[in-house]
N, C-alpha and C positions, 0 to 999 in steps of 0.2 A: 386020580381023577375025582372030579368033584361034582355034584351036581346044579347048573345054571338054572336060574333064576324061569324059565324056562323050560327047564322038563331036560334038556341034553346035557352029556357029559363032558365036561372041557377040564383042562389042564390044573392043577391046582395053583394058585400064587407060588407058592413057595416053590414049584417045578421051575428047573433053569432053564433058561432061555436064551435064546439064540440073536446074533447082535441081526437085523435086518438086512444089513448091507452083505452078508452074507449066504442067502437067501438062493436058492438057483429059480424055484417057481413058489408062488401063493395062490392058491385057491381062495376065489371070493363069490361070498353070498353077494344075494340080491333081493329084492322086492321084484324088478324086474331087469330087465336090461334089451338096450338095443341093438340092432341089428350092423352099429360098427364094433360094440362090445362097450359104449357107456352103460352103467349100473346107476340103479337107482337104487339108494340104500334107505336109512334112515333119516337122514339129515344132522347127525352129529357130526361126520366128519373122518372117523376114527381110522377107515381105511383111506381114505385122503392121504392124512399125513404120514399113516404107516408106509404107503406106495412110495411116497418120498425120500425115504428113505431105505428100498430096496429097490433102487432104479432100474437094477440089470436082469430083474426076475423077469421070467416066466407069469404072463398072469393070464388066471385059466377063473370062467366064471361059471357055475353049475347053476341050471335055473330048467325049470321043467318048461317046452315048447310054446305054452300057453303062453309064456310069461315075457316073452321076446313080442318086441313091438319095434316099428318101424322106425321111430326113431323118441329118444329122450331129450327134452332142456336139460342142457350140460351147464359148467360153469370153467373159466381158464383153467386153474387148480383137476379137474376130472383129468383120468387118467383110464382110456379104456383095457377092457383085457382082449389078450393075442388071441384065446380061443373060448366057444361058448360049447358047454356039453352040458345036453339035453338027453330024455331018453329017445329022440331020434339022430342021436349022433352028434359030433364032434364040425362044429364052425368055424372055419379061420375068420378072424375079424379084425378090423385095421387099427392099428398100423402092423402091416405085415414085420415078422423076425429079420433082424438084421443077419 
């Protein structure tokens, strides 16, 4: 582990990595997110194109209750997540699991 840029500890480069399409779920930050499970992130993009390439995951979005608003400007390419966990609990949010 390595220290980011940031203050927390993530993976180092050189740590192997896993192809996406393999993927069962991903956990994703936020800035905030809304209440069908759209995130609002930074505006680069980078889980964007990562989601696209792990279609069939699970995606679970962790964001403290404050931070859930009723709804965000999305764009076609947004892809929400199936659940929001806050410390008041666990959200199914749409599009429900096949």
């Amino acid at each position: 582990m390595v220290r980011h840029r940031y203050g927390f500890l993530e993976p180092s480069p050189a740590a192997p990595q896993a192809e996406p399409g393999v993927l069962e779920a991903v956990v994703l930050p936020g800035l905030a997110f809304d209440r069908r499970g759209y995130r609002l992130g930074y505006g680069q993009g980078f889980y964007d194109r990562f989601l696209l390439e792990a279609p069939h995951a699970l995606r679970v979005g962790f964001v403290p209750q404050g931070l859930i608003v009723p709804e965000l400007p999305t764009d076609p390419w947004d892809l929400p997540v199936h659940y929001l966990v806050s410390e008041q609990g666990v959200t199914p949010c749409y599009p429900p699991l096949p």
